[in-house]
N, C-alpha and C positions, 0 to 999 in steps of 0.2 A: 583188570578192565580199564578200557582209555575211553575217555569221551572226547571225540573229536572236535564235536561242536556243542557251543551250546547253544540248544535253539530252538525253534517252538515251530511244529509242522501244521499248516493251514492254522494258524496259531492255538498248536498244540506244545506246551513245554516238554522238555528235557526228552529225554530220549526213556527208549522203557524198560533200561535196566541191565543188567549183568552189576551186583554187589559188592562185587570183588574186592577187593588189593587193585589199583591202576596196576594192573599188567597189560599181560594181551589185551588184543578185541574184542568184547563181545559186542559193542554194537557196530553195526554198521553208520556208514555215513549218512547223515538226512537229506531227505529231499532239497531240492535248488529250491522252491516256492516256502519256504521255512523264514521266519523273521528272528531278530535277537530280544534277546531277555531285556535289554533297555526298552526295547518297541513294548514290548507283551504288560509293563507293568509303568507304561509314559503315562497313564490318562484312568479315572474309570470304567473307562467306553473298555480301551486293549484289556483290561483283568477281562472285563465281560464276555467278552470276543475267545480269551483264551482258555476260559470256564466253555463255552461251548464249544470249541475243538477238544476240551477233554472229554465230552459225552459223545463227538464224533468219532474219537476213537475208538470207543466203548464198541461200537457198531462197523468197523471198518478192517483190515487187514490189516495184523499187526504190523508194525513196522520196529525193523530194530530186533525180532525176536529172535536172534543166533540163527536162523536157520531160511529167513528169507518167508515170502509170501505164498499162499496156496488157497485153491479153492474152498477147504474145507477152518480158515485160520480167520476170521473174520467177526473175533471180538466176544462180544459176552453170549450174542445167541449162537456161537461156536461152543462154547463150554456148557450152557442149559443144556443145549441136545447133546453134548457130551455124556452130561449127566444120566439123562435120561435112556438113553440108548444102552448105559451101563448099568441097568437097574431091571427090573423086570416086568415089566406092561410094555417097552415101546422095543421095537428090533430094527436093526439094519438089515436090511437083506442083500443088498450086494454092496459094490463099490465104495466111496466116502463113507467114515465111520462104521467101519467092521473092524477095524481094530479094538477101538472103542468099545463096542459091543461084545467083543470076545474078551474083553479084560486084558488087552495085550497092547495098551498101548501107552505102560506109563515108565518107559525105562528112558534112562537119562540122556539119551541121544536122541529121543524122537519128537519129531516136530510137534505135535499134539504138547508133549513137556512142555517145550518152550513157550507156545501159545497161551497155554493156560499162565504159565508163570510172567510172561512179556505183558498180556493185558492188564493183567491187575497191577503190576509193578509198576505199566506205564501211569494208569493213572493215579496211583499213587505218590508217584515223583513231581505230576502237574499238582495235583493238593498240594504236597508239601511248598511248591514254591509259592501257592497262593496264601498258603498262612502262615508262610513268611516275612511274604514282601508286599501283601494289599494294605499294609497300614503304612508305606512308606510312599505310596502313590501319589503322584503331586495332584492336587486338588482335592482328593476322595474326603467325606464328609467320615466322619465315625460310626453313622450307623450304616453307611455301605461298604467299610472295611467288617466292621462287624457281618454283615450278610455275606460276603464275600467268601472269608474264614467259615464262617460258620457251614455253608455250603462244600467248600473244600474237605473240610473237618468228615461232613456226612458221606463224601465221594471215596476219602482216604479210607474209613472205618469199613465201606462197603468191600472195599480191594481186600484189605484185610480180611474180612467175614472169608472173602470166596478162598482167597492160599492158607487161611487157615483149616478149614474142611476140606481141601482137595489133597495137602500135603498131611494131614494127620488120622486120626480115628476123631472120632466126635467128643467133645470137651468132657462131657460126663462119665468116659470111662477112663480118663487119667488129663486132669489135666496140666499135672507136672508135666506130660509127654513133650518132646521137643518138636515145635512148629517152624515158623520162619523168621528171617531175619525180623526186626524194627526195626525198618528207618524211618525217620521223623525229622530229619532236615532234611534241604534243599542239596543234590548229589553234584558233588564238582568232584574237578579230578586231583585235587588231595584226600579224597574221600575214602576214608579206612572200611575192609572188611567188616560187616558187623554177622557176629555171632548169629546161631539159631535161638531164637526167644522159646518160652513155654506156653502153652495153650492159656497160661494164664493170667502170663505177663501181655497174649494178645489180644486174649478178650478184656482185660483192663483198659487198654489202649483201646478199643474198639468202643469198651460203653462210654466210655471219658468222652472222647472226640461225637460218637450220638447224643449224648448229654447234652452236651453244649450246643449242638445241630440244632435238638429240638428246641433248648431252651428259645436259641438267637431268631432260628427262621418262624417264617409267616407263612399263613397258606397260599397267600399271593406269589405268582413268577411266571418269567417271561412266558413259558409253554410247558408242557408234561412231560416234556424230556430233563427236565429241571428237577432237581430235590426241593422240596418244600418242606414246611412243619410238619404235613401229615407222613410225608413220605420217612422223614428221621423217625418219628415213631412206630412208624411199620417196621422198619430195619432194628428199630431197636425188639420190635415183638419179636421178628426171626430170632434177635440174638439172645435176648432171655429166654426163649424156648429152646434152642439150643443150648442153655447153659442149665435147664433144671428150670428158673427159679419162675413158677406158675401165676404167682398173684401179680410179678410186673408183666409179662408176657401179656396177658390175659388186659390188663390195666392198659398199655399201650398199644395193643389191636384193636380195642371198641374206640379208643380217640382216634388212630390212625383214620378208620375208614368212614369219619364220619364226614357228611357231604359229599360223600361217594355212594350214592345206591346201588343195590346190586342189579346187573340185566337181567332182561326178560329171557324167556326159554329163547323165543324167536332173535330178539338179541346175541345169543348165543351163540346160534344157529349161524349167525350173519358173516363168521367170518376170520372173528380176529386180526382185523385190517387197520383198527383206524382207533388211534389214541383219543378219539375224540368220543370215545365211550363212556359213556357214564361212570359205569363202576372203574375203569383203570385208574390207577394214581400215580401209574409211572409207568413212560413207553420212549421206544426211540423211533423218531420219525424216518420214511423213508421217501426222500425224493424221486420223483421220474427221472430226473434230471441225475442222479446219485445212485440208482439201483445199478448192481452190481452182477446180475445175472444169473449165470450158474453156482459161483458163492456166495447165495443169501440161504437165511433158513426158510424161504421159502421154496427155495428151488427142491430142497430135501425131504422136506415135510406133506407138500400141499399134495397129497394124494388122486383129486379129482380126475377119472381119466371118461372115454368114450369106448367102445368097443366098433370094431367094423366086422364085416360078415364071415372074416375067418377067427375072430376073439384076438386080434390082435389090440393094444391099448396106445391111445394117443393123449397123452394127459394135458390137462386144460393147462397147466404152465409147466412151459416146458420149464427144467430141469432133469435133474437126478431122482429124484421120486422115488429114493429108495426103502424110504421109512413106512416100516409095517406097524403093525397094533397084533400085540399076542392075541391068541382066538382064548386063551382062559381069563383074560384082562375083558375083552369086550363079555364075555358072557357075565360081567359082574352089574351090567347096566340093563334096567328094564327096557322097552322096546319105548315107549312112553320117558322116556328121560331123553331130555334135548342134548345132552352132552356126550350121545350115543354116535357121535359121529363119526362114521366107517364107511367104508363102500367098500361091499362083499361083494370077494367073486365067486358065483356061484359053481359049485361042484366041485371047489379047489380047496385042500385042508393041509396044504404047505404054508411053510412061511409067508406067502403072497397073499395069503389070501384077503386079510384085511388092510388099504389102506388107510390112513388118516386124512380126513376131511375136514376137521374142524379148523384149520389153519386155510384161508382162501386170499389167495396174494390176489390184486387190483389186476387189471387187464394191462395197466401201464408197468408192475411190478415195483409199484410204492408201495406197497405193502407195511404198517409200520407192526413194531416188534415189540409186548409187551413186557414191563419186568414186574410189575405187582398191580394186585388186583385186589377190589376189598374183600371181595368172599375168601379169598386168604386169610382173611383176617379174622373173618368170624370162624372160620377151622382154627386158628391159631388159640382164639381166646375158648372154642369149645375144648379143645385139647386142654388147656390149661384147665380149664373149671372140672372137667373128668378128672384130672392130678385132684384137683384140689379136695373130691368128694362132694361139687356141688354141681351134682349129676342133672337136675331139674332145668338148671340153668342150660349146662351144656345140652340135651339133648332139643332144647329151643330154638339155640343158633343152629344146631345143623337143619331143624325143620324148616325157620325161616329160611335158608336156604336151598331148602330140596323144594319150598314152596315157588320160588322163581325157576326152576329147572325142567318141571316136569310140563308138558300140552293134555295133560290129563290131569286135574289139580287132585281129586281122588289117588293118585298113585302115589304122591306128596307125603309119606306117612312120617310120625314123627318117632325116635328111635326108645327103645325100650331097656334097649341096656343100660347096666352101670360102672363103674370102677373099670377094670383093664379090660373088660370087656367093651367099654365103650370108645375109651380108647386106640382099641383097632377099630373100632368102626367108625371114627371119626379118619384114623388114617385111610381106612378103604376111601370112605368119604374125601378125603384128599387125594388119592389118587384118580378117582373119578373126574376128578376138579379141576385140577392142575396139570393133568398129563401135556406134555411138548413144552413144559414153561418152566423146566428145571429141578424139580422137585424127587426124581424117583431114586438115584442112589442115595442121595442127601439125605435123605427121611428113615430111609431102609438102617445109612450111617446112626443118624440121629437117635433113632428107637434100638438100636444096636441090636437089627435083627436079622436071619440069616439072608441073602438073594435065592429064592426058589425061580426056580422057573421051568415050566413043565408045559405040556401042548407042544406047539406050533414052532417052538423054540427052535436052534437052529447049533449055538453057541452056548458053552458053557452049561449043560442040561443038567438036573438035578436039585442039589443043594448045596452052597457056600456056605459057609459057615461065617455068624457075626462077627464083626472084627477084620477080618481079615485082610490081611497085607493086599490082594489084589483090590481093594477098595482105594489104596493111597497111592499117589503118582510119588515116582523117584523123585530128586530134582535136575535142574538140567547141570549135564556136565561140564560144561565150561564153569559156570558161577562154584562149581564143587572147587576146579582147577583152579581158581584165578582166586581164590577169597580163603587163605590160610586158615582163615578165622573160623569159616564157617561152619565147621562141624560134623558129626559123622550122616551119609548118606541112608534115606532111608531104604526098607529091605524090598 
């Protein structure tokens, strides 16, 4: 790998990666409107400036990714509905993301690889140079080099959380198994291959740099596209739930979401447009001026259509609209649960039949894009408290939960189970919750259980077995080529 330049794109740092050995190319060259590493870190104002082109990234078409830009490559709500589509409540039905959905799209040459691998790398590489080089800034005081890093730290460990789950099995069934690279300096081009790390060496790096997140940050920041205190705790709940360990998971999602209320049904109902929600704690905004068209998740998702008198469908934004809702997934919501949102076509019992409505992009197509919400969080900690055998408790947060969800407060019931059987009903209960926001192979990973999917299904019909290799992306094959070090390919 050569890095051409080094340089920060609408001051975004370094480019987003190939690992290598300086060999060949993997990235491409940056944009002209790109500034230098001296500009990006002259002042506190340019760190600031370059911490926010890192979260514009996050939301944007990759850049740099071995394989060039595409409609469907457009940053972290590209790999949620990756996710999701790969799991069994949400389906592609035609066009963008059926690969995905058929489990066939994670061999080392395919664009989807690189995407997933380019995004979290890239912001990974802008971290690194921020907690590196924010305490050598001329003027910067020490507690905004400290917020600085600390922020970087929380951005770094998130990249990591995501190439850890997407290249491996889930930490709890081996976490010797071999993950990905760590890097943890700032990438120049004497920059040696680094080996493949272990699930264990990544989640160590991973609590380390949230540790410190949480400790440094405040709940105060510029906007909710920002990491905050609450938000390092919440990342940190994902990540000790994913590792097993119950009593912190549990401990850091009831701090996480507090001063975050959960919405109302109608709330609910409203949209999913506008970071300016009560209960979100983390979202990435989307300008008029910056929407991006047919490659947003909203173009894919927002199901809403119209019928004219021959049943033909004209859907209220345009896009791709090809994302369905399995018909055994919707029949797990009472009719009276606000989070039932579908638009049924009637008489139709194909793939088509249901689509998703609870995603409703703006009329200007600002639509902004959520990444965590607190009712996540009270799943997170009831999950943990069901591990823990303090069943009373968990079956409370899910109540308080289903008590903001439902327009019939009667149908609100609170759950009766206990031990592992509560535990799938807090995952139903997540799935219900969370669908189109990242959650459905992830979790299926997490609880290491099989992918069923039956009904309406289209791809992949039956049963998958837990574990399984079609769960994990290859890596992309240049970084294989170009990085002696790297290690052996997964299957």
């Amino acid at each position: 790998m050569k890095i051409n330049k080094v340089s920060i794109y609408t001051v975004l740092l370094g480019a987003s990666l190939g690992l290598g050995a300086c060999q060949d190319d993997f990235l491409e060259t940056l944009p002209s409107n790109a500034v230098s590493f001296d500009q990006a870190f002259s002042s506190p104002a340019a760190v600031e400036a370059a911490l926010t082109g890192t979260y514009r990234l996050m939301r944007d078409a990759v850049v740099n990714s071995g394989s060039g830009t595409s409609t469907d490559s457009y940053g972290v709500p590209h790999f949620n509905l990756t996710w999701d589509v790969m799991g069994q409540d949400i389906m592609a039905n035609s066009n963008w993301f059926v690969y995905q959905y058929e489990l066939d799209n994670k061999l080392p040459t395919y664009r989807g690889t690189y995407t997933l691998w380019a995004t979290n790398y890239g912001v990974i590489t802008n971290a690194n140079y921020v907690i590196a080089k924010s305490s050598t800034v001329p003027n910067i005081t020490e507690n905004q080099s400290k917020l600085f890093e600390a922020e970087a730290r929380a951005l770094r460990a998130f990249g990591y959380f995501n190439l850890a789950r997407t290249y491996q099995h889930t930490y709890l069934k081996d976490p010797n198994a071999l993950a990905v690279p760590l890097v943890l300096e700032p990438t120049t081009e004497q920059s040696v291959g680094q080996a493949r790390a272990s699930l264990a060496e990544v989640y160590a790096q991973i609590v380390e740099d949230l540790t410190i997140a949480e400790r440094d940050l405040i709940a105060a920041r510029p906007a909710k596209s920002r990491i905050n205190k609450n938000v390092a705790q919440g990342l940190l709940a994902r990540v000790y739930l994913e590792m097993g360990e119950w009593g912190k998971a549990a401990e850091f999602a009831a701090k996480a979401r507090q001063g975050y209320p959960l919405m109302s049904a109608n709330e609910y109902k409203a949209g999913f447009n506008d970071f300016g929600n009560q209960e979100w704690m983390w979202g990435l905004p989307q300008a008029a001026d910056q929407q991006v068209g047919f490659a947003s998740f909203f173009s894919f998702i927002d199901g809403r259509y119209t019928l004219d008198s021959k049943g033909n469908r004209t859907y209220v934004r345009r896009g791709y609209n090809n994302i369905r809702a399995n018909d055994k997934f919707v029949e797990l919501f009472a009719l009276t649960d606000a989070r039932r949102e579908f638009q049924e076509a009637a008489g139709v019992t194909n793939s088509n039949r249901y689509t998703i409505t609870k995603f409703k992009d703006l009329p200007d197509l600002s639509g902004d894009f959520v990444l965590m919400r607190a009712a996540e969080m009270y799943l997170i900690e009831a999950e943990a408290k069901a591990r823990l055998s303090e069943n009373e408790a968990a079956q409370q947060l899910v109540y308080q939960l289903r008590q903001q969800r439902f327009t019939v407060a009667a149908d609100a019931v609170r759950p009766t189970t206990t031990g592992t059987e509560l535990v799938d009903e807090v995952w139903v209960e997540r799935r219900k919750e969370l669908y189109g926001e990242g959650f459905g192979l992830m979790d299926i990973k997490r609880l290491q259980k099989p992918l069923v999917r039956t009904g309406n299904h289209t791809a992949v019909l039956g049963t998958t077995p837990a574990n399984s290799d079609l769960f994990i992306y290859m890596f992309p094959q240049l970084e294989i080529t170009n990085n002696p070090n790297f290690g052996p390919q997964n299957p």
